[in-house]
DOGURO-217104 format. One record per residue: residue in three letters; x, y, z of N, C-alpha, C in turn. Coordinates in steps of 0.2 Angstrom, whole numbers, plus 5000, padded with zeros to 4 digits. Example, Ala and Ser with C-alpha at 12.3 -4.5 7.8 and 13.67 -1.06 7.14 Angstrom:
2
ALA506649725039506249785039506649845039;SER506449895035506849955036506450005039;
//
This chain:
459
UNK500549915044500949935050500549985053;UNK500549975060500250035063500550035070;UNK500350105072500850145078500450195081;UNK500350205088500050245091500250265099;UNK499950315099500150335106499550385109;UNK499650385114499450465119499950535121;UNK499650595120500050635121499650665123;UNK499850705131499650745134499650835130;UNK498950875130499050925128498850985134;UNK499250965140499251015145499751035148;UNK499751095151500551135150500651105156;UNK500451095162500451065170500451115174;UNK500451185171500551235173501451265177;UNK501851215172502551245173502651305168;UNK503251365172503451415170503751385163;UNK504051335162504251325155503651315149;UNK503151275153502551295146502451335145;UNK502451385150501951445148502351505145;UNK503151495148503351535141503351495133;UNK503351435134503451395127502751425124;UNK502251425127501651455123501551535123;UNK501951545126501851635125502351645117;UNK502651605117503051625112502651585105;UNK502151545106501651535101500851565098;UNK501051625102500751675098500551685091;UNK500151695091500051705082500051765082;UNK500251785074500251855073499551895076;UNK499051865073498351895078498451915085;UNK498851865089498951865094499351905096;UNK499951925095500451975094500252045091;UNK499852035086499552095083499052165092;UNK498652085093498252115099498552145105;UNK499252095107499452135112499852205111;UNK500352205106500552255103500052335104;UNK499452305100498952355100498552385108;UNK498552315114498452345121498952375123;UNK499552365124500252405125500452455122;UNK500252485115500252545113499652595115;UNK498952555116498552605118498552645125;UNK498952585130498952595138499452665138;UNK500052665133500352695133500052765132;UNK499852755126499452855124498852845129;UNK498452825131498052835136498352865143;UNK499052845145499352855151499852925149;UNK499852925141500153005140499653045139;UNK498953045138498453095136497853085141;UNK498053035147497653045153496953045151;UNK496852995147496152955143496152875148;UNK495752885155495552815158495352795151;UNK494752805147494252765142494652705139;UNK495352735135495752725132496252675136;UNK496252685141496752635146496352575146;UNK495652565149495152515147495252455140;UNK495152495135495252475128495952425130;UNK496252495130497252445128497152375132;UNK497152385142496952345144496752265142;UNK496152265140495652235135496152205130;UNK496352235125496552205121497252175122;UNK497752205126498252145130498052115136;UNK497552085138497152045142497151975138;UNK496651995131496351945127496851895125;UNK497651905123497851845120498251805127;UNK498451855131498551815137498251785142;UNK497551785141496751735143497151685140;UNK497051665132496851615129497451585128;UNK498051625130498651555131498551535139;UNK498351565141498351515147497851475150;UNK497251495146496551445146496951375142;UNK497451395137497551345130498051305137;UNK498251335140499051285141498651265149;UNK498251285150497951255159497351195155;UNK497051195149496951135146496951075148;UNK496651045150496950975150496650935147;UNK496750875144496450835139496950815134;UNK496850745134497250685131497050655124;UNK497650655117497350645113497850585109;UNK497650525107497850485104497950475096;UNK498650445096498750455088498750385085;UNK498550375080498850305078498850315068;UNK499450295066499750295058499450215057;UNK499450225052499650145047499550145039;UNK499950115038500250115030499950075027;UNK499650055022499250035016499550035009;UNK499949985008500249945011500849975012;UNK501249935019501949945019502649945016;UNK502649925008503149905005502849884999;UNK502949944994502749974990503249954984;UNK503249934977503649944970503850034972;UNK504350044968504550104966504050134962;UNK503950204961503550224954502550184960;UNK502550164964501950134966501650184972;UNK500950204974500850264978500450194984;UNK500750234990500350194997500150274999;UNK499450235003499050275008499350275013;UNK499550335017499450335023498650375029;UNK498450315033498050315036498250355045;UNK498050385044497850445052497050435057;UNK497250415063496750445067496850455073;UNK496450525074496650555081495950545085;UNK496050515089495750505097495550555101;UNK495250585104495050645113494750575118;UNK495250575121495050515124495050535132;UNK495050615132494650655140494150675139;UNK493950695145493150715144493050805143;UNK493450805139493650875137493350905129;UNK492950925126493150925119493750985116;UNK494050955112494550995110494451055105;UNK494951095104494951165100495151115094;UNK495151205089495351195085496051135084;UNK496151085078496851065079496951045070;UNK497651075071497851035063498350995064;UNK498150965062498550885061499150885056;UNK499750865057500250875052500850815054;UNK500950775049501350735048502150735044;UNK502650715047503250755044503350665039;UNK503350695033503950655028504450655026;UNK504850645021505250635020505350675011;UNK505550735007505450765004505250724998;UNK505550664998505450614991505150594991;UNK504550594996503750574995503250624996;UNK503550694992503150734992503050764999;UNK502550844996502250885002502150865007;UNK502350895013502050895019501250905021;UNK500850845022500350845023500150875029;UNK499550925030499350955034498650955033;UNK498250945041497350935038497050985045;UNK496851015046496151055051495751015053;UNK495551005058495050965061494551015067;UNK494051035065493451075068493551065074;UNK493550995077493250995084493250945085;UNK493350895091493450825093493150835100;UNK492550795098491950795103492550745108;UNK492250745116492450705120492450625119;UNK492850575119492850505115492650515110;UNK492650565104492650555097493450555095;UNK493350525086493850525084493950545078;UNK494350565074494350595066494950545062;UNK494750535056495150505052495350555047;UNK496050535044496350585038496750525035;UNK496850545029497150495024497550535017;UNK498150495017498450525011498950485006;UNK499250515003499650484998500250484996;UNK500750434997501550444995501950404992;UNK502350444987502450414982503150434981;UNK503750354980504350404977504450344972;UNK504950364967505350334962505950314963;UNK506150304970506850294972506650244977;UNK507050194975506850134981506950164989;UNK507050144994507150155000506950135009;UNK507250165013506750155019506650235021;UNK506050235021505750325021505650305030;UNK505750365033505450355039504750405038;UNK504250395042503650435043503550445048;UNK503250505050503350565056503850595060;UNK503950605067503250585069502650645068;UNK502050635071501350655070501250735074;UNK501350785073501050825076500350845076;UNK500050885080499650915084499550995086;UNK499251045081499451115082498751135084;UNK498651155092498251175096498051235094;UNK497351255094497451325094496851345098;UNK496551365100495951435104495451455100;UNK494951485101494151485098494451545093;UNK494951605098495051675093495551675089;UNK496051615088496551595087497351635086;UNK497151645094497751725097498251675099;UNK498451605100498851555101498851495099;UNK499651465097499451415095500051345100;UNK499751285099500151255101500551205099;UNK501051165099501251125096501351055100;UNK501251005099501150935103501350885096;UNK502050855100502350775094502150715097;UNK502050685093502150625095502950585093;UNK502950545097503450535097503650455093;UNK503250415092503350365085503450365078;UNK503850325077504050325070503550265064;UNK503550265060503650235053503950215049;UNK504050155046504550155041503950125036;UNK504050175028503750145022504450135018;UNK504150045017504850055012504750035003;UNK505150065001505050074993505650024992;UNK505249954987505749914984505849914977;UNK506249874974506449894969505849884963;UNK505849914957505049894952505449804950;UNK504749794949504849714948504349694941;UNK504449644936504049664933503949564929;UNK503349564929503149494925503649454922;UNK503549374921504249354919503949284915;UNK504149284909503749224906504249164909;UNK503749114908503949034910504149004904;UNK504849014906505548984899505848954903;UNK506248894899506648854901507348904900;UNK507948944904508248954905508748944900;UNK509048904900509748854895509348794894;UNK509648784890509648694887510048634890;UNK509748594889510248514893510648474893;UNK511148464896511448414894511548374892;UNK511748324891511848254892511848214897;UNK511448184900511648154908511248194913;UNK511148234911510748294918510048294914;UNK509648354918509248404917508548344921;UNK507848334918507448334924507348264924;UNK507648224922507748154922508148154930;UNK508548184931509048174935508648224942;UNK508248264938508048324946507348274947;UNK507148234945506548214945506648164951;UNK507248134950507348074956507548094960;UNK507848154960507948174968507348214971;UNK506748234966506248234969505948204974;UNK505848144970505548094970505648054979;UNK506448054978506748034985506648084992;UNK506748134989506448174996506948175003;UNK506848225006507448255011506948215015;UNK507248155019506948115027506948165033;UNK506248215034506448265038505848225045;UNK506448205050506048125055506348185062;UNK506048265062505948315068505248305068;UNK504848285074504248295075503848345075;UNK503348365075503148435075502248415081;UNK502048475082501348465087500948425084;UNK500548385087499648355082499348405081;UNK499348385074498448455072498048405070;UNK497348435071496748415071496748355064;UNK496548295062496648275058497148225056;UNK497648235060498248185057498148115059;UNK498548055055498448015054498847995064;UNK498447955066498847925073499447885074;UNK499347875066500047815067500547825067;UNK500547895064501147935064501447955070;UNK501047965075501148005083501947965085;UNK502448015087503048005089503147995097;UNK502947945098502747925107503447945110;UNK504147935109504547985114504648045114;UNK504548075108504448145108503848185113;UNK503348125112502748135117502748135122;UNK503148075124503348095130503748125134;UNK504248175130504848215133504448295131;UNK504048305128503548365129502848375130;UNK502748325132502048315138501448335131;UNK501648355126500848335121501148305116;UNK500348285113500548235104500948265101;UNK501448235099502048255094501948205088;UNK502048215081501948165077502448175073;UNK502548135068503148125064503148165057;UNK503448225055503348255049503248205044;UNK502948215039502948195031503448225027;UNK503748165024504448175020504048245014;UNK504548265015504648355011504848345003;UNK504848344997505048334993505548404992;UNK506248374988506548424988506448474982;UNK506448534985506448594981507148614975;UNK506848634969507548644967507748724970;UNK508548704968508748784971508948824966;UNK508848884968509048954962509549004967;UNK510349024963510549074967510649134963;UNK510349204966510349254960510749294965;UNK511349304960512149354961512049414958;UNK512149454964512049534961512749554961;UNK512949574956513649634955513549684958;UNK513849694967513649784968514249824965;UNK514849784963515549834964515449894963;UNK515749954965515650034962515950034957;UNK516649984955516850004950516549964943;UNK515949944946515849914939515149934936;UNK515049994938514550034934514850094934;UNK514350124929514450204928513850244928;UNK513950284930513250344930513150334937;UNK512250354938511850354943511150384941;UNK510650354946510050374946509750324944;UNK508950344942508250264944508650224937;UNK508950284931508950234923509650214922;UNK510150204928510850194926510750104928;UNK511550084926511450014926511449994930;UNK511650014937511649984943510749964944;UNK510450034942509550004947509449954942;UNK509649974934509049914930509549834934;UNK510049834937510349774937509849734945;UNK509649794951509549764956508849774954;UNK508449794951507549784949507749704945;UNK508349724940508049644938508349564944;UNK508549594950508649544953508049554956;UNK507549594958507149574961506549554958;UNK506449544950506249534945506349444947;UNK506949444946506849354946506949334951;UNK506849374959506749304963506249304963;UNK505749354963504949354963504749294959;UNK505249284953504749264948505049174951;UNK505749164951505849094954505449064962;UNK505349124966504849104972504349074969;UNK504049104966503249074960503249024958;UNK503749014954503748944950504048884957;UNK504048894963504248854969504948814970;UNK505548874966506348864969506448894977;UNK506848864979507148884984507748934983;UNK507549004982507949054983508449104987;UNK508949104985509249164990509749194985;UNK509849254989509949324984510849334987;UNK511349314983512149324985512249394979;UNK512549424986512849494982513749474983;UNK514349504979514749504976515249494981;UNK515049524989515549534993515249474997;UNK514849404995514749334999514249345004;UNK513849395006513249385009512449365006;UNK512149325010511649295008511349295010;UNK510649315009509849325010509649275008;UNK509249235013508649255019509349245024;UNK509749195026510149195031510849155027;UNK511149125034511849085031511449015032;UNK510648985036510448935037510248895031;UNK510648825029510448785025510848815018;UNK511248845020511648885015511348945010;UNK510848965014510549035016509949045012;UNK509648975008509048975003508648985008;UNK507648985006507048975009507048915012;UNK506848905017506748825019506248795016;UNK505748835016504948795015504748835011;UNK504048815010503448855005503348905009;UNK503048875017502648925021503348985021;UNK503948985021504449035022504449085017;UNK504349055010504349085005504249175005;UNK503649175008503449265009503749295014;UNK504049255019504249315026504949305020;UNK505349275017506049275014506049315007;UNK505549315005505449364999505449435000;UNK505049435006504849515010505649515013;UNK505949475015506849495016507049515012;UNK507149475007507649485000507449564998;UNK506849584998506749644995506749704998;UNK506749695004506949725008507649755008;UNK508049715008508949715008508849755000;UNK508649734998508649754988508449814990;UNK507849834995507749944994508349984998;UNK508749935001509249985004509949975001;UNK509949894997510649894995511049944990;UNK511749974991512050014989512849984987;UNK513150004983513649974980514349974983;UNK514549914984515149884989515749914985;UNK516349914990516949944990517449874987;UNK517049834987517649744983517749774976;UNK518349744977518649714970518449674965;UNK518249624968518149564965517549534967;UNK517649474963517049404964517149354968;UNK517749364972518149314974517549284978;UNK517349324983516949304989516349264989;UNK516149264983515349274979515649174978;UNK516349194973516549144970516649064976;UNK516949074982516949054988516349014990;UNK515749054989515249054991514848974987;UNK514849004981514548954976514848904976;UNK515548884977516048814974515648774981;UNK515348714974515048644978514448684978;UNK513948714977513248724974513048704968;UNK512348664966512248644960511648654958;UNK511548744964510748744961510748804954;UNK510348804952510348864946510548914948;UNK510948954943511449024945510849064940;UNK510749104942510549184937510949254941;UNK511349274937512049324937511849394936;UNK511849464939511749524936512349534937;UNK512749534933513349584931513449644929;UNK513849674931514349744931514749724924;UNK515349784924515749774921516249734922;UNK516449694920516949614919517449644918;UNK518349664921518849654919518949594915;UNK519549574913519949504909520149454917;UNK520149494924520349444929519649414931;UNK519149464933518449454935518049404930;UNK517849414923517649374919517849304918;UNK518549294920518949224920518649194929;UNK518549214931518349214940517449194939;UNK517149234937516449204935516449154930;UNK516649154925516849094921516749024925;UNK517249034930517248974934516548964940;UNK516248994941515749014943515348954939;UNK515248944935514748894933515048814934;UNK514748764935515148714935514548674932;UNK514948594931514848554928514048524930;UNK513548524927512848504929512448564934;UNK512748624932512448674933512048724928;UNK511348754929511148784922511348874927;UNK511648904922512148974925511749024919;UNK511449064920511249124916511449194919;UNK511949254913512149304915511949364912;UNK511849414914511549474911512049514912;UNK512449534906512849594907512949644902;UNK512849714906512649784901513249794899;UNK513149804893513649844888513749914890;UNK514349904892514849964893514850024888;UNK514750014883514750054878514150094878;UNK513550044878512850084876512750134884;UNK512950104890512650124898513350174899;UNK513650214895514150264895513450314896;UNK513750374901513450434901513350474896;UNK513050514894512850564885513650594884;UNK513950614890514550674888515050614888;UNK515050554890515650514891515750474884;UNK516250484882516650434874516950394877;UNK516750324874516950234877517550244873;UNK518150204878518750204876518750174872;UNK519350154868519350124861519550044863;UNK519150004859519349934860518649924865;UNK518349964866517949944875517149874869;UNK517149904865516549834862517049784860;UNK517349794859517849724856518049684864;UNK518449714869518349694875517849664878;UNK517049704877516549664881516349604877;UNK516349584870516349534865516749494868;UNK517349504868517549424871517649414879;UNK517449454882517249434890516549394889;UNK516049434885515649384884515749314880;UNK515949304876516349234873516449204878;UNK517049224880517249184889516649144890;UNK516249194894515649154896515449104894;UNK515149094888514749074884515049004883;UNK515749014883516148964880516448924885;UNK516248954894516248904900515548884901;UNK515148884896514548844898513948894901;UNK513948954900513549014903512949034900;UNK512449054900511849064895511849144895;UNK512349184892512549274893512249294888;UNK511749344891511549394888511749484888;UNK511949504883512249564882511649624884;UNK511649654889510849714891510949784887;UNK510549804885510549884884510049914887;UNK510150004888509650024891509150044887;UNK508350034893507850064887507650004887;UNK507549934889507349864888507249824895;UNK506649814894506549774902506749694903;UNK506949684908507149614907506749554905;UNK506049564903505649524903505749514893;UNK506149544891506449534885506849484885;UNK507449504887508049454888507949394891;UNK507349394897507249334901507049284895;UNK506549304889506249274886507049254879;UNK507349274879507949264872508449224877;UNK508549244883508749194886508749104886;UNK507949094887507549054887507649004878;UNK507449064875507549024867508549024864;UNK508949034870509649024867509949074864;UNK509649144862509849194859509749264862;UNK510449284858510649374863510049424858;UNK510449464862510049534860510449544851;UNK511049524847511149534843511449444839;UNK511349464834511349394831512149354831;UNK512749404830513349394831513449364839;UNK513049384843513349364848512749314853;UNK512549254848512049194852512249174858;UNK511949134861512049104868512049054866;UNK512649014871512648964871512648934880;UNK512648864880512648864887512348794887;UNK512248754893511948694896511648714902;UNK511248664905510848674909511148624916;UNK510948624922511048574925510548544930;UNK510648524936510148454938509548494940;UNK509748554945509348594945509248664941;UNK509348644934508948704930508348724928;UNK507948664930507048654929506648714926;UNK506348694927505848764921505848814925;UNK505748884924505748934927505448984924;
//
């Protein structure tokens, strides 16, 4: 990402600059006038011309060099850019700085100071000697938060100063940045999800490979295409070679359902359940884009990333990164919905047959019976859901019955065909992805069970 501009550092000689910079005196500067104005005065009471000279002099000196500084004229260019611009949590980007003299002036002293944002640390400030006429200077620095986000950066100022450094000035630019901190994402072994049915699984997703989505919209001639392909009315209704797409094989699809509800976590901060749930949503689209599903990210209140297009998956391979770069996007700002329910999420899904992978909250007995239904017949559905009991706050006592509740909300599942895994904290999903995979939970009482469907494919 980069941003730049010009900023004039001359006062134009308006009465509003020049009180702006009288008031940017430095103590030095303030110090000196102070000192001529006191000595004029004993001078003019002890009848010492030598003494009036002196004071003279010394409140002369800081009001030369504010008006030398402010009658200035000379133009200095800024340009930012972020290395890279969208960063893991807990991950440090460079920020790059260059200032331009792009009059035929050389400049004074200047320190360059860029405004951030407190979560990425100190405010960065640098000194720069002297910037010949068309020369330029570079500064670079480092910022880092643990809190996903959209941080803005700047804008860039520019603090003028004079050879005596009896004034100073201040000059913004007026451009912004955005560095955005996505959620931590982390490696994901290649397992087979759930296991399969009878009748389904890659037998069945093979032929619908096989058969391929008829996509007969022509696209421009690129160097090399076959000519027999060329779409002669197409061609002729847009004045150059047109030719006929190559049938697309179809992609399997994956829908990964985030529970925001407020009410279905507890705590806060990077290690409460809610972050591990939205890191591990950005854990498995990363890791489904790789293995080449056609992903899209449904949170609990029915909205779907990358769009509502095609029922809101990636379209193509070539899309894969600018929708991934969405999805995680959405993921560094998302915060937790005022719904009640799954109802919306559930609306969403009915007549979907691609792979479900679920981060659940906390399940009521009406919510649990509502994603239950969530999975349907020749669908492979996997659920992640933290135990209530272990993700209680230190001071907080789980009310009684609350493990025997989550045990049979989890059954439920299980027993409408779900591949549930019970989460605790202190465990990264790249555990459960894998016990997932082999059919077994976190605790031996409470195995997984579950079927797969047409597109449950390896993952």
């Amino acid at each position: 990402m980069v941003s730049g501009e010009r900023t004039p550092t001359d006062g134009g000689g308006d009465r509003g600059g020049l009180r702006a910079a009288l008031s940017g005196l430095t103590t030095r500067g303030r110090s000196f006038l102070a000192a001529g104005v006191a000595a004029a005065v004993c001078a003019y009471v002890l009848g010492q011309a030598d003494l009036l000279r002196v004071g003279l002099l010394l409140a002369a000196l800081p009001l030369v060099c504010t008006v030398v500084l402010v009658r200035t004229h000379y133009r200095v260019a800024g340009t930012r850019w972020l290395s890279p611009s969208r960063v893991p949590a807990g991950t440090e980007a460079r920020v790059h700085l260059r200032v331009e003299n792009v009059s035929r002036l050389s400049t004074g002293l200047l320190m360059l100071q860029d405004k951030v944002p407190y979560v990425l640390g100190p405010r960065p400030r640098f000194v720069l000697d002297r910037v010949e006429a068309g020369g330029r200077r570079e500064v670079s620095y480092r910022v880092r938060s643990d809190l996903r986000g959209h941080y803005p950066m700047g804008p860039l100022q520019l603090r003028l100063s004079d050879p005596f450094g009896m004034c100073e000035l201040i000059r913004a630019f007026s451009t912004h940045d955005t560095l955005v901190v996505v959620p931590r994402t982390e490696p994901l072994p290649a397992v087979r999800l759930s296991g399969e049915a009878p009748g389904y699984g890659e037998g069945r997703q093979r032929s619908t490979a096989l058969a391929g989505d008829d996509d007969v919209i022509p696209r421009i001639y690129r160097h090399g295409d076959d000519l027999r392909r060329v779409h002669w009315r197409s061609t002729a209704r847009h004045g150059e070679l047109m030719v006929r797409r190559e049938e697309q094989p179809q992609r399997p699809r994956c829908t990964v359902l985030l529970d925001t509800r407020r009410t279905a976590y507890r705590g806060a901060g990077p290690d409460s359940a809610f972050e591990w749930a939205v890191s591990g949503a950005a854990s498995a689209l990363a890791h489904m884009l790789e293995r080449g599903f056609a992903v899209r990210l449904l949170t609990d209140d029915g909205n779907a990333v990358p769009g509502e297009a095609a029922g809101g998956f990636a379209g193509s391979t070539q899309e894969s990164a600018d929708s991934s770069g969405l999805m995680m996007d959405t993921l560094a700002v998302i915060d937790h919905s005022d719904g009640g329910g799954l109802s919306r999420a559930y609306d969403v899904l009915r007549g979907d047959d691609g792979l479900l992978i679920a981060f659940f909250g906390d399940l009521d007995e009406e919510q649990a019976a509502l994603a239950a239904r969530m999975r349907r017949r020749g669908r492979g559905a996997v659920a992640f859901l933290p135990d209530g009991t272990a993700w209680e706050p230190p001071d907080d006592v789980p009310p009684a019955g609350a493990r025997e509740a989550f045990e049979r909300r989890l059954r439920l599942l299980r027993e409408s065909g779900w591949t549930a895994v019970a989460v605790e904290p202190g465990t990264g999903l790249a555990q459960y992805w894998r016990q997932a995979g082999q059919g077994a939970a976190v605790d031996g009482p409470t195995a997984v069970g579950g079927t797969t469907g047409a597109s449950g494919g390896w993952s």
